[in-house]
C-alpha positions as CSV (number, residue, x, y, z in Angstrom):
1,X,-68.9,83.4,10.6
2,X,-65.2,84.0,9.4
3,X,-65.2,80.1,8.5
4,X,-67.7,79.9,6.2
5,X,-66.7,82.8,4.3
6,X,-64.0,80.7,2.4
7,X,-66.8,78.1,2.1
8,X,-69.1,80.6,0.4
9,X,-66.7,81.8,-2.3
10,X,-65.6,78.1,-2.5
11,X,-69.1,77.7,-4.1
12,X,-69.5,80.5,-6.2
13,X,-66.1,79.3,-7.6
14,X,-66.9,75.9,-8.7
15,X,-70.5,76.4,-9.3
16,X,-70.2,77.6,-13.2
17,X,-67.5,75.2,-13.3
18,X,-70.3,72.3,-13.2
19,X,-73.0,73.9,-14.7
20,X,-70.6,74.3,-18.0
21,X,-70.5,70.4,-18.1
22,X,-74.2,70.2,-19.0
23,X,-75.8,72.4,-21.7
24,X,-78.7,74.3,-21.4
25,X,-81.2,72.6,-23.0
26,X,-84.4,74.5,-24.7
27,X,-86.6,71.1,-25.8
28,X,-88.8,73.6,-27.8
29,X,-86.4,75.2,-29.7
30,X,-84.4,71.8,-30.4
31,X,-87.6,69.7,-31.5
32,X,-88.9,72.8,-33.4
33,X,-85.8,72.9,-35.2
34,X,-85.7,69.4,-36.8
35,X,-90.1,68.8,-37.2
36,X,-91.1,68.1,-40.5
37,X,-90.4,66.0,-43.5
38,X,-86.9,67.0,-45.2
39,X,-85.4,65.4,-48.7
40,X,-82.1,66.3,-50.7
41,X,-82.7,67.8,-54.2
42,X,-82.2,64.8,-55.9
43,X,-85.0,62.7,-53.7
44,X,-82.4,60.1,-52.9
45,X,-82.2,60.8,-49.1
46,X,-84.6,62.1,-46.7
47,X,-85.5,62.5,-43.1
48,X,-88.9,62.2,-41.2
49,X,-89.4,63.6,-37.6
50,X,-92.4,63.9,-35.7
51,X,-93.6,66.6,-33.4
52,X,-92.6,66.2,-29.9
53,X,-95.0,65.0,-27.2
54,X,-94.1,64.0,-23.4
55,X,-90.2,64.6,-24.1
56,X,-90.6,62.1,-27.3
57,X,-89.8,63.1,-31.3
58,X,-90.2,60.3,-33.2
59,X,-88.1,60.2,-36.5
60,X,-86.9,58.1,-40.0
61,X,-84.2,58.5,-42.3
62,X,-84.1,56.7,-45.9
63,X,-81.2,57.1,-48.4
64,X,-81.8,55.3,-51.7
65,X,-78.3,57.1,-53.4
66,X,-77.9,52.6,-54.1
67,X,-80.2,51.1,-56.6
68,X,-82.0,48.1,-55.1
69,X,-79.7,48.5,-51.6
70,X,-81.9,51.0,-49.5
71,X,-80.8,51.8,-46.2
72,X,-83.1,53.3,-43.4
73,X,-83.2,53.8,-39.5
74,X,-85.6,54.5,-36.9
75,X,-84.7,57.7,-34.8
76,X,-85.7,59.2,-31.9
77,X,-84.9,62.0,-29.4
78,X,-85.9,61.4,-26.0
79,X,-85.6,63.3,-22.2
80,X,-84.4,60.9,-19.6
81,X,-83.9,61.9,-16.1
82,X,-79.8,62.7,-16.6
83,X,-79.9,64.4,-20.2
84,X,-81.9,64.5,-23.8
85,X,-80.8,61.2,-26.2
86,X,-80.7,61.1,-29.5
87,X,-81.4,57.1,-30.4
88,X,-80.5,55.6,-33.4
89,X,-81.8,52.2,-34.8
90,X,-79.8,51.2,-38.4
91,X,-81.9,49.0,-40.4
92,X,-83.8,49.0,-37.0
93,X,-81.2,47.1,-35.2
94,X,-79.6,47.4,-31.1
95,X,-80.8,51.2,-30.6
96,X,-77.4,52.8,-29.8
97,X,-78.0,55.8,-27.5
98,X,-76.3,59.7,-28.1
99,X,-76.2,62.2,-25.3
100,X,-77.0,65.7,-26.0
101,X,-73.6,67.7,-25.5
102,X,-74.4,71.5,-27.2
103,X,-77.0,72.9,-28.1
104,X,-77.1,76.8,-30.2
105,X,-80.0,78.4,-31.4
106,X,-79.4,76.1,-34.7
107,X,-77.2,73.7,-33.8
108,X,-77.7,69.9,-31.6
109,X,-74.5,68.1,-31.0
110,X,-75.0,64.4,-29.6
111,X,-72.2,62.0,-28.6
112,X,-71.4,59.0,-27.7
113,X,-67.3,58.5,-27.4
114,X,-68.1,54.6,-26.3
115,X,-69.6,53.7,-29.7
116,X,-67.6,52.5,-32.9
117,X,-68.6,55.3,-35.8
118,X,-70.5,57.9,-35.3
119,X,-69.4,59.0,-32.5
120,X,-70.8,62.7,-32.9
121,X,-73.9,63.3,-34.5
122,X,-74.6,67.1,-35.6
123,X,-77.7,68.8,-37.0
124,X,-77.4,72.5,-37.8
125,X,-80.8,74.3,-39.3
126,X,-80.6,77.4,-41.5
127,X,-84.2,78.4,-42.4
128,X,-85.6,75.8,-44.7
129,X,-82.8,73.7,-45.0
130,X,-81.7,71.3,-42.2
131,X,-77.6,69.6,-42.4
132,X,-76.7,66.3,-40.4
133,X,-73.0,65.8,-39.8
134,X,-71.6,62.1,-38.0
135,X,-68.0,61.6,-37.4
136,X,-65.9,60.4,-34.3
137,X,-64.8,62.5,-31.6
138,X,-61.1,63.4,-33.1
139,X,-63.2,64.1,-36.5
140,X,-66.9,65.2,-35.4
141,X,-67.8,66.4,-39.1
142,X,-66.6,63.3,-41.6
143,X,-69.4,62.8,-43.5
144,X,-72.6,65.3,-44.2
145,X,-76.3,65.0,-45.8
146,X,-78.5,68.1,-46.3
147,X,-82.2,68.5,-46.8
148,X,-84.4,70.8,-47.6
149,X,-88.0,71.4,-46.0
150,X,-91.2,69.6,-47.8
151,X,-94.2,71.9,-47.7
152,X,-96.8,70.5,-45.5
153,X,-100.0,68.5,-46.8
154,X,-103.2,68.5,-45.4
């Protein structure tokens, strides 16, 4: 019995320890969060997502800020057996996958420390409005785009 007393607290040591390394994902509250059609003020950028069906969202983003040079990308966010993905496709291009590393009540953080730029991609929600961030890993919040909520249509 003594022996596997050391064991024991051996486990409820390290236990938390590799939990930490995987955040807590709530699918609900992170699809719920980014649903809907958002555009800036201006109507030169705006992002499409889909609700979420059998660990799918479906999404878009278009930013026509350059006369006559749009730019889009097919999105998606998707559960796989080892984690939730956010999956980008520039000017639908090789899809270039980003692992879900935090998640807060209004916050995602996906990364991908193997790719060029981004490396981080971050979405924070506050009410109607909805912020992206992309940077690199030394510099997670370079470059930002924020929309606001589109009323629903029938």
């Amino acid at each position: 019995m003594n022996r596997l007393f050391p064991f024991s607290w051996l486990v409820v040591l390290v236990t938390p320890l590799i939990v930490a390394g995987e955040p807590t994902v709530s699918w609900d509250s992170l699809t719920q969060n980014l649903t809907g059609v958002w555009k800036n003020e201006a109507g030169t950028t705006e992002e499409h997502w889909t609700t979420a069906a059998d660990g799918l969202m479906l999404g878009m983003n278009r930013d026509m800020r350059k006369p006559g040079r749009p730019f889009f990308e097919y999105l998606r966010i998707e559960q796989r057996e080892d984690g939730v993905y956010y999956v980008a496709q520039p000017r639908g291009k090789s899809p270039t996958a980003f692992k879900l590393v935090k998640q807060t009540a209004n916050e995602v953080v996906f990364q991908n420390a193997d790719h060029d730029f981004p490396q981080v991609i971050t979405y924070v929600r506050e009410g109607a409005r909805l912020c992206a961030w992309i940077g690199s890993v030394a510099e997670p919040k370079k470059s930002h785009w924020c929309w606001d909520k589109q009323a629903s249509k029938p």
